[in-house]
N, C-alpha and C positions, 0 to 999 in steps of 0.2 A: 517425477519421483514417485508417483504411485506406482510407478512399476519400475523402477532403476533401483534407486536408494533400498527399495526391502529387499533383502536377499533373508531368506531361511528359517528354521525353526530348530528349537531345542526338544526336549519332552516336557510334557506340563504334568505339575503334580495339584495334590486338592489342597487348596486353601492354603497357599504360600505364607508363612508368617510375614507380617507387617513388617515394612522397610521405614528409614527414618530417613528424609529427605528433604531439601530445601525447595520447597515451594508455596503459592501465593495462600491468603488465606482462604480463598475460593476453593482448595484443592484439601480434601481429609486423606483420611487413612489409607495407605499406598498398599497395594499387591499384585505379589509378583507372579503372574500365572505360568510363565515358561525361564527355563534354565537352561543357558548355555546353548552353541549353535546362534543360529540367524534365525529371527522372525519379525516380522513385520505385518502392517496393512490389515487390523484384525478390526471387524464390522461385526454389529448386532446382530439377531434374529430377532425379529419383530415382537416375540413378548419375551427377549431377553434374559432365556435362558443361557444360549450359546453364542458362540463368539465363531466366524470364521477368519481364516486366516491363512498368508502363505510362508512356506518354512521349506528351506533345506534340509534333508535328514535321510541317514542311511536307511537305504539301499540307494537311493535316487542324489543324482549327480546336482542337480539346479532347484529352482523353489516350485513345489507344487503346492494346493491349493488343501485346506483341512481343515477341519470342523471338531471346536473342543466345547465343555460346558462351560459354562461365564467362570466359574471355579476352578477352571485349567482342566479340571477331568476328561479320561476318555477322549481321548487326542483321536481322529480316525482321518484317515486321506479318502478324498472325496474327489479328486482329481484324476484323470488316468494314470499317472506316473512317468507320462514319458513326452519327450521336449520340456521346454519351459511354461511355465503358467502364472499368472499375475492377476490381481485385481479382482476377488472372489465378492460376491453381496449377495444376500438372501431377498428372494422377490417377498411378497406382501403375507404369502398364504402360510409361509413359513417350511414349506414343504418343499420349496424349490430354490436351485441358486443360480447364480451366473458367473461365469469368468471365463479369462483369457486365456489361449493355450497355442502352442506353437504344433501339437503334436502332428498336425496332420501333413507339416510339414519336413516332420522327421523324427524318429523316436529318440533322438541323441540330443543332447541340451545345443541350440543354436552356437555358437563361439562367440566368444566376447568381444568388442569390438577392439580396433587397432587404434588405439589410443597415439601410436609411433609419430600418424602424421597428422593428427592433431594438434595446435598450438594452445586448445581450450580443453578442460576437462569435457568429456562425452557422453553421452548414452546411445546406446543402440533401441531404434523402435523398428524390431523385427519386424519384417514385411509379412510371415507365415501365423501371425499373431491373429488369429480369430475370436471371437464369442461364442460362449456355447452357455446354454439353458439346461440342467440338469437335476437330477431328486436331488435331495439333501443325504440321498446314499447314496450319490456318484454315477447313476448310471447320466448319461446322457440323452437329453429327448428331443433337444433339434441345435444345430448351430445359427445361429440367428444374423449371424454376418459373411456374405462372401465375397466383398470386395477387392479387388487387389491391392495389398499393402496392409498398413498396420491399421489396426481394429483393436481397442482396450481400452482403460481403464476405467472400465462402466462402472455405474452407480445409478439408486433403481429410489423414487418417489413412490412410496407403499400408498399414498390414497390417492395417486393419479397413474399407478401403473408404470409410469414412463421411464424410460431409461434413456442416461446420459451417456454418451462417449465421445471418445477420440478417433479419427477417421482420416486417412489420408485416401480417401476414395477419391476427392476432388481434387486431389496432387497436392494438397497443403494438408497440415495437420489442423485440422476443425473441429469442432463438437458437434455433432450430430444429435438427434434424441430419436426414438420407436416405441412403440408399440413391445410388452412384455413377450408378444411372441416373434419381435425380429418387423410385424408389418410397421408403414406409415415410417419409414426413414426420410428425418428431413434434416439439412445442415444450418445449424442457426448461429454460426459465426461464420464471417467472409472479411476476414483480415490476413496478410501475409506475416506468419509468424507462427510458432505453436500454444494450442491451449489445451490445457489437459488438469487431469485431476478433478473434475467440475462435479456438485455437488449439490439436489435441492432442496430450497427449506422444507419444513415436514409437511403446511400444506401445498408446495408444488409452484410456489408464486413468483419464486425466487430461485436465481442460481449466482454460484458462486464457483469460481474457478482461477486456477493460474494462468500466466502468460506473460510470453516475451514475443513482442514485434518489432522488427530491427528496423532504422531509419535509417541512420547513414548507410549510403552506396557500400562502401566496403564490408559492412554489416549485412547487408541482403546480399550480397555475393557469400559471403564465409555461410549464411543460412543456408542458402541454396544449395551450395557445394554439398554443406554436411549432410540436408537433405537427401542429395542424389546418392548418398551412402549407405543410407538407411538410418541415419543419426543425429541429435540435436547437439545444442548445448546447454546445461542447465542453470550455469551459476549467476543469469540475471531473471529471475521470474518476478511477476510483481502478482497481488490479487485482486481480481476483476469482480465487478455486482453485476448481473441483470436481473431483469424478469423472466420468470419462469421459462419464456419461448423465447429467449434469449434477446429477446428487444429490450430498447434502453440500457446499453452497454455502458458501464463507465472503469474506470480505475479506481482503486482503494487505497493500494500503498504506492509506495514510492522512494523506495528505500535506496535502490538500485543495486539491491543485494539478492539473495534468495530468498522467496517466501512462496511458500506451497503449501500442501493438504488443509485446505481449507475448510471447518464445517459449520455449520450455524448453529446457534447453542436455542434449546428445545422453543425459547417462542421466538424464535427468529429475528429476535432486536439485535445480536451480534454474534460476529466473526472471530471461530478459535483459528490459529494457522500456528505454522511452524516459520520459523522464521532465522535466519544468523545475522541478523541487519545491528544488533548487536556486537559481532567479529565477522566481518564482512568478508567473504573469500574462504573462510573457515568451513568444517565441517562440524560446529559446535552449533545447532540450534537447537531454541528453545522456544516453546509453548506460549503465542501472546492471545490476549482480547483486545477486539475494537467495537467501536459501532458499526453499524453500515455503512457510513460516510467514512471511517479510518480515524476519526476522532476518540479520543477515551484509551488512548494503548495504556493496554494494564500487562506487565510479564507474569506468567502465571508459573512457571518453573523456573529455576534453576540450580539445573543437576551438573552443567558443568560440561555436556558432553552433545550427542544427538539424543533426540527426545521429537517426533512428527509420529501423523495419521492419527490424531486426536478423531473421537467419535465420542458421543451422549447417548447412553442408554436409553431405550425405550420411554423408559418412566422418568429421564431428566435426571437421575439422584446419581452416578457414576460415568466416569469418563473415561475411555481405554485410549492408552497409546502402545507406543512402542520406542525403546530407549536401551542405551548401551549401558546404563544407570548400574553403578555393583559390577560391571562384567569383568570377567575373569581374562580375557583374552580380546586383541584391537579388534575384531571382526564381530567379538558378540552380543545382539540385540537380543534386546525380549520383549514381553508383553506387558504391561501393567497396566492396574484399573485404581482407579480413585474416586473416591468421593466426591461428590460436587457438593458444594454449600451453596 
């Protein structure tokens, strides 16, 4: 779901007036940074002025990748504009970012997947999906992945440099980590199954990610198959702890429903995620807390609708997602930021 579930962006305007919404008392004063359209997957900049993010919006057919001020201001595409792109974070220096892009694959948004012969709902995890390292004005300065097959949904540890992703380099979808410039690639999950979305604590000790790994026979054949399509399934994910280098692996939930975008809230004693375990099978989730152990679920929203890709500001005090929350039409997500208590 860091790169399925967000599709698009609206335009952002300054300082959206405050929304009135049913959530925990952990969560203050709501705003709305983007209006209308799809937007999704929106990450800090390291002292937390701006927010990046990816959005559909004319001229460009599928979600590119853009950069606004934490205030919705000054919306600007930082992405080429052409293919698909997902999963945008700003590295430490604040002066450079990273994300996914299919373009070198094709200037035309990839096609969506055929859902016809599927019995599960789907995602497609483009094979022509790359990483690329680039200024915070878009130009690009190296691609840091050239494997064959899908490469994304990175996410970058600012006081260990390191970056996380997803990799089907080893014929399975793994998490990988490197080096801010692409060196020192190593795979530090070796289970059959996908994991993605993964995320570390601020100082780097710890990761946190989704994952489904099928056991029964029939279950690893329908993986495999979908696999060799280029495609998962997403509607059983649970959330995974380890240690930073991906040792001592364990599970956290166990819902047997959807739970993803996982992030750690600033001193790293617990787990926000998005989660429908609540309406299981639904497209309705909502915002929880746990401890590290999965003990302590607190719901932190409830708007009623989808609400994922929680993130903590810099300084801890605001928390951005993304949410169909007010929308005007069944496809429209936005951005909003909130208060932490």
């Amino acid at each position: 779901m860091r790169n399925q579930i967000c599709v698009a962006v609206a335009f952002a305007i300054l300082m959206a007036t405050p929304a009135a919404c049913q959530t925990s008392e952990r969560l203050g004063k709501l705003r709305q940074l983007t209006f209308g359209g799809q937007n999704a997957e929106a990450y800090w900049s390291p002292d937390g002025r701006r927010l990046i993010f990816q959005s559909t919006r004319e001229p460009y057919r599928c979600d590119q990748i853009f950069v606004m001020n934490a205030d919705g201001s000054d919306v600007r595409l930082v992405s080429t504009g052409k293919g698909r792109t997902t999963c945008g974070y700003f590295l430490a220096d604040g002066k450079h970012i990273l994300y996914s892009s299919t373009h070198e694959g094709g200037e035309e948004c990839p096609p969506p997947p055929d859902r016809s012969r599927s019995k599960v709902y789907v995602w497609a995890v483009y094979p022509s999906y790359d990483i690329y390292l680039a200024t915070d004005q878009g130009r690009i300065v190296k691609k840091l992945t050239d494997s064959a097959g899908y490469d994304a949904e990175a996410t970058v540890c600012w006081r260990t440099g390191k970056i996380v992703y997803t990799s089907l380099a080893s014929g399975d979808l793994e998490l990988w980590v490197m080096d801010s410039d692409g060196s020192n690639r190593r795979q530090i999950t070796n289970r059959l199954g996908y994991d993605g979305g993964a995320v570390f604590s601020r100082d780097g000790s710890k990761l946190v990610w989704r994952a489904h790994y099928p056991r029964e026979e029939t279950a690893v054949a329908q993986y495999k198959e979908l696999l060799a399509r280029n495609l998962v399934a997403p509607s059983r994910v649970e959330i995974f702890l380890a240690d930073g280098d991906g040792r001592n692996p364990r599970q956290v939930t166990n819902f047997g429903c959807a739970s993803f975008a996982p992030t750690f809230t600033p001193d790293g004693k617990h787990i926000v995620f998005a989660s429908n375990h609540h309406d299981c099978d639904s497209r309705n989730f909502e915002l929880y807390m746990m401890n590290l152990d999965g003990s302590g679920l607190q719901r932190l929203t409830n708007l009623g609708g989808f609400v994922s890709f929680p993130e903590f500001s810099p300084d801890g005090k605001y928390l951005v997602f993304a949410s169909d929350y007010k929308a005007k039409s069944r496809y429209e997500f936005n951005i909003f930021v909130a208060e932490w208590k």
